[in-house]
Phi, psi and omega in degrees: 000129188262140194246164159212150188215110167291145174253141174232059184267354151240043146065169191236163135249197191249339185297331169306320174297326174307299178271336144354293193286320180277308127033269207282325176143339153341125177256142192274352182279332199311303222273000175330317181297331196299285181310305179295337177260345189248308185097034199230181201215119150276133185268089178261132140204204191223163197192139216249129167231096212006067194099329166234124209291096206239159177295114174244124190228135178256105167302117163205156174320130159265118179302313192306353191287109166320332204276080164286358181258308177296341198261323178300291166356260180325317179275315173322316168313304195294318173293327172319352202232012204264331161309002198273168186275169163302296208294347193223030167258136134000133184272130169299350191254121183271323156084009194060027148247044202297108198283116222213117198228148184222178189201141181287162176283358157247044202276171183283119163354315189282348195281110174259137192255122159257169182193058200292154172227093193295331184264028170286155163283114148278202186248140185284186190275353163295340187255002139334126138336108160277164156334291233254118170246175178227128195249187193286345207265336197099009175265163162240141217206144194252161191225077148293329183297315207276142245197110170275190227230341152011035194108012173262155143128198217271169140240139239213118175280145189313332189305312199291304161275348178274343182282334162247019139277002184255351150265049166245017173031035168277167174315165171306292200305316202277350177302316183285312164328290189305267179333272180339298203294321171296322166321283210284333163307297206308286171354259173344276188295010169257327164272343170315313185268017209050356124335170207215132205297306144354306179228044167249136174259165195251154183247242153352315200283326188265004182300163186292331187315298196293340190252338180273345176311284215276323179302321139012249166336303173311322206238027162242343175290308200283354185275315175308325193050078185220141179234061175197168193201159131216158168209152181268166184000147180228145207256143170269314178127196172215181176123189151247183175222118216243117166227199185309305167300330230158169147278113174244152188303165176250103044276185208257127203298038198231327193267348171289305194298343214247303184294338211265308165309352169284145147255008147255213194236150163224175189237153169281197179030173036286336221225135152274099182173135182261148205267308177233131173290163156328301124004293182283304183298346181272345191300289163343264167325333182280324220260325183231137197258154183286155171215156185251010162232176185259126184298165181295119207208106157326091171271134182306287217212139170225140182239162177220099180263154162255161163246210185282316181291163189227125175246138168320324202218027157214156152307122154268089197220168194226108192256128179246125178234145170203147211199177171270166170192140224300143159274136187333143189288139179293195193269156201282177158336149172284126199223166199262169167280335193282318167336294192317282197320286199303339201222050153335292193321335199311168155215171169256143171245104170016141150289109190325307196288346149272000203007065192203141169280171148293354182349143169275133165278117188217140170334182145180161169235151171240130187271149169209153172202134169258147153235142180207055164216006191291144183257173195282332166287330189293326178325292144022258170293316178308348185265348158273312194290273188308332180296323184296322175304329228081016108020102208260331174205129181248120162243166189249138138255105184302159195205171146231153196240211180307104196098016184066013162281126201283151217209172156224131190283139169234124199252120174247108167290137173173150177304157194307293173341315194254009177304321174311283183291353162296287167314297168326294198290293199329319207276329177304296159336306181229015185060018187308160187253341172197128168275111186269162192224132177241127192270170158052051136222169188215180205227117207258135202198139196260178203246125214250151160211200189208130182226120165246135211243191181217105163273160161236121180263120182017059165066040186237126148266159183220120164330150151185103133334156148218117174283167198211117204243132177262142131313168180287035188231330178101348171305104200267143183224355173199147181203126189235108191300153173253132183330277207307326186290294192275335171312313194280320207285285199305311193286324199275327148303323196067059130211175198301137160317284170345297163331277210302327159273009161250012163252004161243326181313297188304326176303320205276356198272323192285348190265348182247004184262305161283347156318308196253000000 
């Protein structure tokens, strides 16, 4: 099984990942869709970071660009902003800080937002954008016009970025990438602000830099083809950060919040100065899972992206290793059914050496509402009524409520896109007067299937399901007869439910067992 493992001992951004990825064997030609819908350029060259020698990629503007809705978009961005001071315009340099502030639509229009990060490094002039770069296409090209492009550009409602990446004619799978990873930013900086992913424009978050990070990412992950991703502890730095709101401590709350949905974990320091960004940590969370040592890894192959800043007594680099690693244990021996029956408990188990399933991980929001006027049919009815909506899982809880009346809490799970129209049926359906909504969470969820086995019972055959639950490795780790299917078995037999599901279970574990 090929691993790729971010080390994240000076924390990430997302251009770092980017040149990480390119670093490491990613081809840069990858990011083509990117370039052709943004009117923009990746700047691949190398740059030496106290001794180690790294991958740097800048995003600017291509004079050369047809994308005339991006270039209108972007002067429009710049006039709005042109009453701002030196001291509080935009670094042209991002600095390992794309700093990403969002504000709801219904603040006042007149209200101009800045969102200077006064204690950035900027970059010394070696670390500048040159004339001559080596772009993605493999050319080399001179860019007196082109200009990066870093915290400039348009601001954007989530609807607004999310409608041109789906005009980007990327894959499903690198299409879905991209959307999640924004999904979970937006979140995040929509609960820091109180605000609701729906009705927040993005600043930072909708700029073109920030949509060339993460589809970027998405679509140099999906070019390694590699299949598992981690990274270990990811370091923030320490200090402050000085922005539009305040001073905050580092990390910065948007990147607390993002880390708190991860799995992995962070650490403070080495340096005072901050290391991963809003950007990086969503980048992250989504693609990767933690490990706090680097597993056991043949390697292939290491990339080193830089960022911005330069330290005396660290690399500011972003280290990729990718390798092979033992494959997860298969399905067990091939076994008799009497085997099977006695020695129910057995399962196949995750690979002892990450001692972690693969699970898939998807986005989500949870809706709640109480009642307690509700009639048992209307009760009833919501898991057909919110499914057709979109509705991925509804539970009813009995409950009591003000006046010792008794009530029931109703919990709806569902993707962020269908939350809207989820609410809407949900408040029609039972007449709640209010609906809570908890943003920036997911749901870890295995990948299911269904083998319908045939037991013979006194020379009778009988039909049963059976579910089949994989982690994303393919590793089945459970198999669940479906109840009504052995209930109907068993009364028509006279014997125990129990029995009759554990005796499809075991047919169906032996039919995937000689299967493979």
């Amino acid at each position: 099984m090929s691993l790729l493992v971010f080390d994240g001992r000076m924390g990430a951004s997302g251009d770092m990942i980017l040149a990480a990825l390119i670093s490491a064997g990613a081809s840069a030609d990858a990011l083509s869709p990117v370039e052709d819908a943004l009117g923009i350029q990746y700047v691949v060259n190398t740059e030496t970071k106290a001794g180690i020698l790294a991958t740097r990629v800048h995003i600017v503007s291509d004079p050369e660009s047809t994308s005339a809705q991006s270039n209108k978009q972007s002067t429009e961005a710049d006039s709005a902003h042109q009453e701002m001071t030196a001291s509080d315009a935009h670094e042209d340099d991002k600095s390992q800080s794309d700093d990403s502030h969002i504000h709801d639509t219904a603040e006042n229009d007149s209200n101009t937002h800045t969102h200077a990060q006064n204690n950035r490094q900027q970059d010394t002039d070696q670390n500048k954008p040159t004339h001559e770069h080596v772009h993605a296409d493999g050319h080399d090209h001179s860019h007196d016009e082109s200009v990066p492009i870093e915290g400039h550009g348009p601001a954007r409602t989530y609807r607004e970025v999310i409608e041109i990446v789906e005009r980007m004619g990327l894959n499903a799978d690198v299409e879905s990438t991209a959307i999640e990873i924004f999904t979970r930013l937006g979140t995040a900086e929509a609960a820091v602000h109180g605000t609701s992913l729906s009705t927040t424009q993005f600043h930072e978050v909708g700029t073109d830099d920030a949509i060339a990070d993460i589809v970027g990412a998405a679509l140099l992950l999906a070019d390694m083809d590699v299949d598992r991703v981690c990274v270990t502890p990811v370091s923030t730095g320490s200090g402050e950060i000085t922005m539009s709101h305040g001073s905050f401590s580092v990390p910065p709350p948007a990147v607390v919040e993002i880390a708190e949905e991860a799995t992995w974990s962070l650490r403070g320091g080495p340096v005072n100065a901050e290391l991963l960004t809003p950007t990086g940590a969503a980048i992250l969370a989504h693609i990767a899972e933690g490990v706090q040592t680097l597993p056991t890894l043949t390697i292939a192959a290491t990339g080193y992206g830089a960022g911005g800043y330069d330290f005396e007594e660290y690399p500011n680099v972003l280290r990729v290793l990718i390798g092979e690693v033992p494959t997860p244990m298969g399905l067990e021996a091939s076994m008799n059914t009497d085997t099977i029956e006695a020695n129910n408990t057995d399962r196949p188990q995750p690979d002892l050496e990450t001692d972690r399933l693969t699970l898939d991980r998807e986005s989500i929001v949870v809706l709640e509402t109480n009642l307690d006027d509700a009639t048992p049919e209307v009760l009833g009815s919501l898991q057909e009524t919110l499914t057709d909506v979109g509705a991925r899982d509804v539970t009813i809880v009995p409950t009591s409520m003000k006046k010792s009346r008794p009530g029931h809490l109703i919990k709806v799970i569902t993707k962020p896109d269908d939350a809207s129209s989820v609410a809407q049926r949900l408040a029609v359906e039972t007449g709640t007067l209010g609906i809570r909504e908890h943003p920036a969470r997911h749901r870890w969820r295995a990948n299911r299937t269904s083998e319908t086995v045939t037991l013979t019972i006194n020379n009778n055959s009988y039909e049963i399901a059976v579910k089949i639950g994989r982690d994303a490795d393919g590793v089945i780790y459970d198999y669940s007869a479906e109840y009504d299917d052995a209930l109907a078995v068993a009364t028509t037999t006279d014997h125990p439910v129990r029995e009759i599901r554990r005796r499809a279970e075991a047919a169906a574990r032996s039919i995937i067992t000689s299967d493979s």
